[in-house]
C-alpha positions in Angstrom: 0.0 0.0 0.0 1.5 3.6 -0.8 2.9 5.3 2.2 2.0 8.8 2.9 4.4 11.9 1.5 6.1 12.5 4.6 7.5 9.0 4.7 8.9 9.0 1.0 12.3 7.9 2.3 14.2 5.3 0.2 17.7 3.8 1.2 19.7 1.1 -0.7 22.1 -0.6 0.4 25.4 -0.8 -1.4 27.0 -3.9 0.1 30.2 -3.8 -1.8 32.3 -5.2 1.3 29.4 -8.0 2.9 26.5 -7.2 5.4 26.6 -7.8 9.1 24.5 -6.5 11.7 27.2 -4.1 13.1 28.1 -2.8 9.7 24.4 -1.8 8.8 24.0 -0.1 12.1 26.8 2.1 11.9 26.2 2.6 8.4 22.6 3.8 9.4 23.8 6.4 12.0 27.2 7.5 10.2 24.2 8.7 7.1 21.7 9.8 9.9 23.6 10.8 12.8 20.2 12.5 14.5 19.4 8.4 14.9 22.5 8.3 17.0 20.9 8.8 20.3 18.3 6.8 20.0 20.0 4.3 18.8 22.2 4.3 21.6 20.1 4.5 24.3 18.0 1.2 23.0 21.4 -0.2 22.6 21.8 0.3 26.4 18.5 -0.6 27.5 18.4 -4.5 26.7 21.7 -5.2 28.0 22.3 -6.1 31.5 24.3 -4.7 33.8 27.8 -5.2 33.3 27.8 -5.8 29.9 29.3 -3.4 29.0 28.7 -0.3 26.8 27.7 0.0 22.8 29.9 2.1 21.0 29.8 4.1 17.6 33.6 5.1 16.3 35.1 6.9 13.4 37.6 4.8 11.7 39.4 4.1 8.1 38.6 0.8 6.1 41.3 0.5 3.7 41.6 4.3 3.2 38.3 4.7 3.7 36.4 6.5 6.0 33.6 4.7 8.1 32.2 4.6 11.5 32.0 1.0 13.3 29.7 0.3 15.9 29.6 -2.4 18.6 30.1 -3.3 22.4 33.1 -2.7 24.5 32.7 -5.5 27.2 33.0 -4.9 30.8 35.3 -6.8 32.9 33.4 -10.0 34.0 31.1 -9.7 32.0 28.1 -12.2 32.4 28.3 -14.7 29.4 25.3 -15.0 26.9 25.8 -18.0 24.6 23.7 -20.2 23.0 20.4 -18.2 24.0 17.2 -20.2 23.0 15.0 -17.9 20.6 12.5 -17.4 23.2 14.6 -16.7 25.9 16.0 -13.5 23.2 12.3 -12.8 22.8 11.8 -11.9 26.0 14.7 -10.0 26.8 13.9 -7.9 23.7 10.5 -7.5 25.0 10.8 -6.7 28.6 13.7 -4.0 27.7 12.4 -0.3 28.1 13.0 0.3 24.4 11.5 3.3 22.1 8.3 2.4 20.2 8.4 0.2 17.6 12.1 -1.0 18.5 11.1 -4.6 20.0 8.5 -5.3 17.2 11.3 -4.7 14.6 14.0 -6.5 16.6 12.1 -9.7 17.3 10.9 -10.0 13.9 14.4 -10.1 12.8 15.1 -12.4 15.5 12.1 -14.3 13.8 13.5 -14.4 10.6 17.1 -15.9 11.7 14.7 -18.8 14.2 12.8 -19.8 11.5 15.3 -20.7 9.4 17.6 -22.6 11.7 14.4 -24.2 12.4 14.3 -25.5 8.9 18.1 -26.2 8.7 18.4 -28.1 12.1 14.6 -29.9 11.7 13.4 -28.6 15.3 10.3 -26.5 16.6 11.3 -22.7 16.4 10.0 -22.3 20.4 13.5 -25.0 20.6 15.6 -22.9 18.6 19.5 -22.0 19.9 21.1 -19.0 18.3 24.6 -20.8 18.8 26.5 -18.3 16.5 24.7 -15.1 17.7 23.8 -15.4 21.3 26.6 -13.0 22.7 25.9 -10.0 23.8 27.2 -7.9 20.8 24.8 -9.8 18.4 22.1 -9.3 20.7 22.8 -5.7 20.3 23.1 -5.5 16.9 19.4 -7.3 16.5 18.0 -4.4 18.6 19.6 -1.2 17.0 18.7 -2.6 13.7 15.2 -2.7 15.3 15.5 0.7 16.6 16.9 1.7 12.7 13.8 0.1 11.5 10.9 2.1 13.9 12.7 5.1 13.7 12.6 4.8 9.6 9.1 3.3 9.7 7.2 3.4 6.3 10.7 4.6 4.2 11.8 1.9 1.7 15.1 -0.6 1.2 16.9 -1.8 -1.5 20.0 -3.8 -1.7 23.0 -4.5 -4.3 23.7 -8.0 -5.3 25.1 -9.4 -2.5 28.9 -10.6 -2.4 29.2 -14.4 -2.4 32.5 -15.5 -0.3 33.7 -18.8 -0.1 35.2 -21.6 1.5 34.6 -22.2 5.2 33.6 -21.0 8.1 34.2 -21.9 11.8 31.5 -22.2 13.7 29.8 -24.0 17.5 28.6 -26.7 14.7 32.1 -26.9 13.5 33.1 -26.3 9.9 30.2 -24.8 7.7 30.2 -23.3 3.9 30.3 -20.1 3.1 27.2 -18.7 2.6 26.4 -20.3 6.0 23.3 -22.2 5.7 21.3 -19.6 7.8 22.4 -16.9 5.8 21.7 -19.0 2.2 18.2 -20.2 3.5 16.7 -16.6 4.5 18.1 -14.8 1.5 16.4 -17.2 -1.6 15.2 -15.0 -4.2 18.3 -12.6 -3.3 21.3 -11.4 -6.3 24.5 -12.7 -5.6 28.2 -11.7 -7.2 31.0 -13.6 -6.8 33.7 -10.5 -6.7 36.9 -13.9 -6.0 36.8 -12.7 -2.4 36.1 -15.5 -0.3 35.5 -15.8 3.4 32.0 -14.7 4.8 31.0 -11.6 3.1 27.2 -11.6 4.5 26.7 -13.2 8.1 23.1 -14.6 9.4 22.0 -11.6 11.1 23.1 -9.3 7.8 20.7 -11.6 6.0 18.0 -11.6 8.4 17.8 -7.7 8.8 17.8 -8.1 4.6 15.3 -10.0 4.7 13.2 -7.9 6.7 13.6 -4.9 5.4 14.4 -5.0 1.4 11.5 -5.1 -0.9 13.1 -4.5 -3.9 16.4 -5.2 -6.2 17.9 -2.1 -7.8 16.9 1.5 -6.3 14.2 3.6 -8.3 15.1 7.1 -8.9 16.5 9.0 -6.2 17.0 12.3 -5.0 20.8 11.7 -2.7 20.2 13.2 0.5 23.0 11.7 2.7 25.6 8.5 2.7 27.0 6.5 5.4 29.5 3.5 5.2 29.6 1.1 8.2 32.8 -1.3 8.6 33.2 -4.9 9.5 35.8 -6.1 12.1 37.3 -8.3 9.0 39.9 -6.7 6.9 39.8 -7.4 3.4 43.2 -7.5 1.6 42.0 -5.8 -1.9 39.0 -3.5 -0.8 37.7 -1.7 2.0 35.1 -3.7 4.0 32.3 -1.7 4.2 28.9 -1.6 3.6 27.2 2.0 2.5 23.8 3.4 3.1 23.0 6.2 0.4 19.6 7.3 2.3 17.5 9.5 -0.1 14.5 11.3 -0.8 11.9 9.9 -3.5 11.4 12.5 -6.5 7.3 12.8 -5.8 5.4 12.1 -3.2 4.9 8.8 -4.2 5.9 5.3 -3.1 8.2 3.5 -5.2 8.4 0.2 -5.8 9.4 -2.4 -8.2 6.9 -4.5 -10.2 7.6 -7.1 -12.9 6.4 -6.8 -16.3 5.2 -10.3 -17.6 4.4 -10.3 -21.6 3.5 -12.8 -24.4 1.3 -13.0 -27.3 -1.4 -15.4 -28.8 -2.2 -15.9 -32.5 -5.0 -18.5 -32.4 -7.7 -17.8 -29.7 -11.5 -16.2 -30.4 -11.8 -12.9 -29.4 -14.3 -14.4 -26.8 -11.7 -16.5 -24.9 -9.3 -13.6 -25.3 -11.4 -12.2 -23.2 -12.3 -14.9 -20.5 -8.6 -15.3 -19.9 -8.1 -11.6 -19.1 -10.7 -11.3 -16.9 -9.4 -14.3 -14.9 -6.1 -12.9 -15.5 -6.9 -9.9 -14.0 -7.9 -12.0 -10.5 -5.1 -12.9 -9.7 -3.6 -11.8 -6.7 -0.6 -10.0 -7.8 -1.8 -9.1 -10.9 -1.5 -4.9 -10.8 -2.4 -4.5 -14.4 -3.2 -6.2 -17.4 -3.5 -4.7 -20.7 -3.8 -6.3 -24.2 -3.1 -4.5 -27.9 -3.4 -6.2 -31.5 0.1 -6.5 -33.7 1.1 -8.6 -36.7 3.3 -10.8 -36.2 5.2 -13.9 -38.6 3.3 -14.4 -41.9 1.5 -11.2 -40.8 -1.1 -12.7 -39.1 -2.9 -10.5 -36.3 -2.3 -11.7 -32.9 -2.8 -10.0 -29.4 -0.1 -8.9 -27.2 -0.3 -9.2 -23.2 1.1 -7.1 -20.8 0.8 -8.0 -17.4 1.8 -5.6 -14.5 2.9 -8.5 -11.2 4.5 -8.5 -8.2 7.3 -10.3 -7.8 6.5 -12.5 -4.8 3.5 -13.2 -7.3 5.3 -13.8 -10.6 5.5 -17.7 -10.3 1.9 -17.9 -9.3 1.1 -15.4 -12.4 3.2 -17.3 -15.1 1.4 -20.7 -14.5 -1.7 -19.0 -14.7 -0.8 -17.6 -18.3 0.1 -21.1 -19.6 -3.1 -22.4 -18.6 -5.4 -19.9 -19.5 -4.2 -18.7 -22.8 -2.8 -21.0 -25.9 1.0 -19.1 -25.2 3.9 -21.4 -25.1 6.2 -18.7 -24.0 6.0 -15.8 -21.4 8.9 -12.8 -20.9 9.4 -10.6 -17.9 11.5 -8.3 -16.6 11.7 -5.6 -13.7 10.9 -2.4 -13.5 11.0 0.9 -11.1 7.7 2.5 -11.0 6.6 5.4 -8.6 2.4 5.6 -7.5 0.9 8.9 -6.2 -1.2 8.5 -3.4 -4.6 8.1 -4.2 -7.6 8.7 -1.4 -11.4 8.1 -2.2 -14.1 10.3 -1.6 -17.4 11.5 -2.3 -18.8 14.3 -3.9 -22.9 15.1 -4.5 -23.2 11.1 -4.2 -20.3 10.2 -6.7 -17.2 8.8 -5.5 -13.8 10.4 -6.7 -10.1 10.1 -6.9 -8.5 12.3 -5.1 -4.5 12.3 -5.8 -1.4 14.9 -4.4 0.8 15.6 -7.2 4.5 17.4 -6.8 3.9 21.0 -5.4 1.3 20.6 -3.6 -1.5 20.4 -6.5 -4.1 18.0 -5.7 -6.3 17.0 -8.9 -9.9 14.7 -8.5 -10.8 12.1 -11.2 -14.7 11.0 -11.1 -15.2 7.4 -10.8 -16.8 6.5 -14.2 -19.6 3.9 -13.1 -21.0 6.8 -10.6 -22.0 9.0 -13.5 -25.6 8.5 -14.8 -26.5 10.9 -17.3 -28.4 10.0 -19.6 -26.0 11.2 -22.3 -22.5 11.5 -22.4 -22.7 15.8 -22.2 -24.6 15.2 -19.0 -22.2 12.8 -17.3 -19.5 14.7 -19.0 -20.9 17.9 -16.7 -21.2 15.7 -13.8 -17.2 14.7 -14.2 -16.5 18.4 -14.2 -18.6 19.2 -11.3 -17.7 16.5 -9.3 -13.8 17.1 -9.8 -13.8 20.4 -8.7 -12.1 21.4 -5.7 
């Protein structure tokens, strides 16, 4: 659903060195520094006492300049390892956190249980966070949280995602790089392999991902600010770092990406043409659907969909196209697209659209089936009456 003006905030993620929790959180406050206290102060809040204390540093990354984020243990410190996913649950939610922090942070938590659950064939109430039940990672669950309320109803986007390789060491001994957590929660994710190997994207990274990201490649942006967060791993031929270019959307819009599904028939009635749009058109996911007559080989006539889908839909949508038309082939591709929001009304009995355009001008569009002239100047008047201010 389209988000209001004031929350047209968009921020990919350019994860050119990996994603871990710590590097997205300082990324996030190095580009938004007004986050910084609160931030913090959640931070604080679910650890207990003698911890130690979170920190947020200036640093260099292979020349580069970054911020880092993390905790500074205390001496004798309690230990915190292998927490069950319940028992990080309640922590989280007993904590006196700001509002909307502990939603955010145990949905990530949710995220990571679900798919050890899956992995390791248990219950997630039996799940045990073996690789991030310290301290630090607990933090780093909750100031993404924090991240998350504070930026409620802005939108994420994320590069393809650096691959890695080899192993890594872990409570369960040797695992491959991705880890299997990390692999299961981000399916449907782009991957690069840039020869680096090691773990370039750890399970909470991938979780927070997955929580957050929506879409592929950014839409158009207005740049507003940057912020590069490093990891504690140095990286021989590039800085390890992960940069959050936070920005404004052009219009007050939401933007979004959709996937554009096409294909064309050559030997179906006009009839069934038009029984397999309407059913077509059904279809959850299905945003759009319009049709147009070509010529194609031999120069016979034949009609041309385009479907409008969304992506978590497209599988769904593409079976439905091979068994409602005659096609034998469907193409698709992605797209950016940026909706104005629309609110309903009425006016004089007759429901309009009323949509905020950039500068403030609000324009109304009549909703056709309300208009009941009796000819098309009367319903014609009706339009323009009704879509006055």
């Amino acid at each position: 659903m389209p988000q209001p003006a004031e929350a047209c905030r968009h921020i990919h993620l350019d994860a050119s060195g990996g994603v871990a929790g710590d590097m997205f959180v300082a990324a996030l406050l190095d580009a938004l520094p007004d986050l910084q206290a609160r931030v913090l102060a959640d931070a604080r809040a679910v650890l207990p006492p003698g911890a130690g204390e979170p920190f947020l540093e200036g640093g260099t990354s292979n020349a580069i300049r970054c911020k880092r984020f993390g905790l500074k243990p205390a001496e004798n410190a309690p230990h915190h390892h292998a927490s069950h996913f319940t028992e990080m649950v309640r922590l989280i939610e007993r904590a006196p956190l700001h509002p909307g922090t502990a939603s955010h942070a145990v949905a990530i938590l949710t995220v990571l249980a679900k798919a050890e659950a899956a992995i390791h064939q248990v219950p997630i109430a039996e799940v045990h966070f073996h690789e991030i039940g310290d301290w630090d990672s607990l933090l780093d669950v909750v100031a993404a949280g924090s991240i998350a309320a504070a930026l409620e109803g802005a939108s994420w986007s994320v590069s393809p995602l650096p691959l890695g390789g080899g192993l890594v060491r872990t409570r369960h001994g040797l695992l491959p790089v991705p880890a299997p957590a990390t692999a299961e929660i981000l399916k449907g994710f782009a991957w690069r392999d840039d020869g680096v190997s090691g773990e370039r994207v750890t399970p909470t990274g991938a979780a927070i991902l997955r929580h957050l990201v929506k879409a592929g490649r950014p839409p158009a942006l207005e740049l507003e600010a940057v912020g590069t967060g490093a990891g504690t791993r140095h990286l021989p031929e590039m800085p390890n770092i992960l940069r959050a270019m936070v920005a404004r959307l052009e219009a007050p819009g939401q933007a979004e990406r959709i996937t554009v599904l096409s294909f064309e028939v050559d030997d179906m009635t006009g009839e069934e043409i038009g029984t397999a749009c309407d059913r077509l058109r059904a279809l959850d996911g299905v945003l759009d659907l319009s049709t147009a007559t070509r010529r194609g080989k031999k120069n016979r006539p034949m009609e041309s969909f385009r479907l409008l889908v969304r992506p978590d839909a497209l599988a769904a949508v593409q079976a439905a196209c091979l068994t409602e038309t005659s096609t034998i082939g469907l193409r698709w591709h992605e797209e950016s697209r940026l909706c104005l929001i629309r609110e309903l009304d009425q006016r004089d009995g007759i429901r309009r659209k009323r949509v905020r355009r950039p500068g403030g001008v609000t324009t109304f569009k009549a909703e056709s089936d309300d208009l009941t002239g009796a000819s098309l100047a009367e319903r014609r008047r009706l339009a323009r009456q009704c879509e006055e201010d």
